[in-house]
C-alpha positions in Angstrom: 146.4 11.2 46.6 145.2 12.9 49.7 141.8 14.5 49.7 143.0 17.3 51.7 142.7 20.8 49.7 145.8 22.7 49.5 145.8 25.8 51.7 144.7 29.2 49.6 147.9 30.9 48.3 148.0 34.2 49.9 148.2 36.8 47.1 150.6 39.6 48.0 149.0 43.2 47.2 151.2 45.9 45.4 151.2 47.4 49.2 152.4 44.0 50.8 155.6 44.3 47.7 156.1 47.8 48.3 156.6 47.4 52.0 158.9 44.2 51.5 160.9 46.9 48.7 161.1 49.3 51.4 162.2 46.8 54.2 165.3 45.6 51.4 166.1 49.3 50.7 166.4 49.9 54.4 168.3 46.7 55.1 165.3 45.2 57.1 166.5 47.8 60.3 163.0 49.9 60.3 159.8 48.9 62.0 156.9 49.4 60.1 154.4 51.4 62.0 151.8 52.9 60.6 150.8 52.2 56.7 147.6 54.0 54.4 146.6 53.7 51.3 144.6 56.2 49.5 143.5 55.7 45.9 144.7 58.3 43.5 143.6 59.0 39.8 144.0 61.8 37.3 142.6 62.3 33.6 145.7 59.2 32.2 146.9 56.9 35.2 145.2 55.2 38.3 147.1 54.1 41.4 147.7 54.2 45.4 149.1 57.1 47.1 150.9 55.3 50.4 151.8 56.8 53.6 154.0 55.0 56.1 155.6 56.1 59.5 159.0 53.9 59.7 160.9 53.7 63.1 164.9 52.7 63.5 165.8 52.5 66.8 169.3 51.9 68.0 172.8 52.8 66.2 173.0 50.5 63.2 169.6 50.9 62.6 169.2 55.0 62.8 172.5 54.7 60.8 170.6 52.7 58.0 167.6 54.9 58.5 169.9 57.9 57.2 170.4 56.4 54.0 167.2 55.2 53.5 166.1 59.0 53.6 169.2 59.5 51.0 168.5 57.1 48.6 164.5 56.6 49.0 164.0 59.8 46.4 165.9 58.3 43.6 165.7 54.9 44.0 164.6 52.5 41.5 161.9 50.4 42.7 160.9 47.0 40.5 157.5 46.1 42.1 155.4 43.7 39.0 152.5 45.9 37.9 153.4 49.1 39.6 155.7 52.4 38.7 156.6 54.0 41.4 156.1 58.1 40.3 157.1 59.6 43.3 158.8 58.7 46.9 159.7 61.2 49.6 160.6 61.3 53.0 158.1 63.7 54.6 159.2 64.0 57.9 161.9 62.8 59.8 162.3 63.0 63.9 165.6 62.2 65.6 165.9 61.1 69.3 169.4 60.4 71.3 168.0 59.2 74.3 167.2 57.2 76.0 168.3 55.3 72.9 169.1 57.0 69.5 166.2 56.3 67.1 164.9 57.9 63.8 161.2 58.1 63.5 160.2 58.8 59.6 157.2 59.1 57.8 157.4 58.9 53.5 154.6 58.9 50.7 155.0 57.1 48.0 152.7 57.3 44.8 152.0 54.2 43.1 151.1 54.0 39.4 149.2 50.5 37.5 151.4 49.5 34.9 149.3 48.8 31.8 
């Protein structure tokens, strides 16, 4: 046996497993820019209200950006410990040049399961 520890296993946050959710629903084309989390409460549930600004930049990814902002609303996300209540793209900006790209930004509200 080898007296060396074993590194720490990194525990991934509910906001590390919603933006690897989000990466899958957009088929891994979007760059994550910007991500905040707020807490959010009322009188029955606790969560995280997240904001995120996601940019697609080139053809096939713009083309999966637009149905990322299609599906995002209704999708159903399974993230352990977490509902998601409510997802919406908030605003979306479009560019054709110099390259096409699709910059977005969505809120999602997280609720604690339990």
């Amino acid at each position: 046996m080898s007296d060396e520890a074993a590194p720490p296993r990194t525990r991934r946050t509910a906001a590390d497993r919603l933006r690897a959710a989000l990466a899958d629903l957009h088929q891994h084309r979007g760059q994550v820019l910007t991500h905040t989390e707020k807490a959010w409460a009322s009188i029955t549930f606790a969560g995280t209200r997240h904001s995120l600004a996601i940019l697609f930049a080139g053809d096939e990814a713009v083309e999966a950006g637009e149905q990322f902002v299609a599906v995002l609303p209704d999708h159903e996300f399974a993230i352990p410990g977490q509902l998601v209540a409510d997802a919406g793209v908030v605003e979306v900006e479009h560019r054709l040049t110099p390259e096409p790209r699709l910059l977005l930004q969505c809120e999602l509200l997280l609720l604690e399961e339990g």
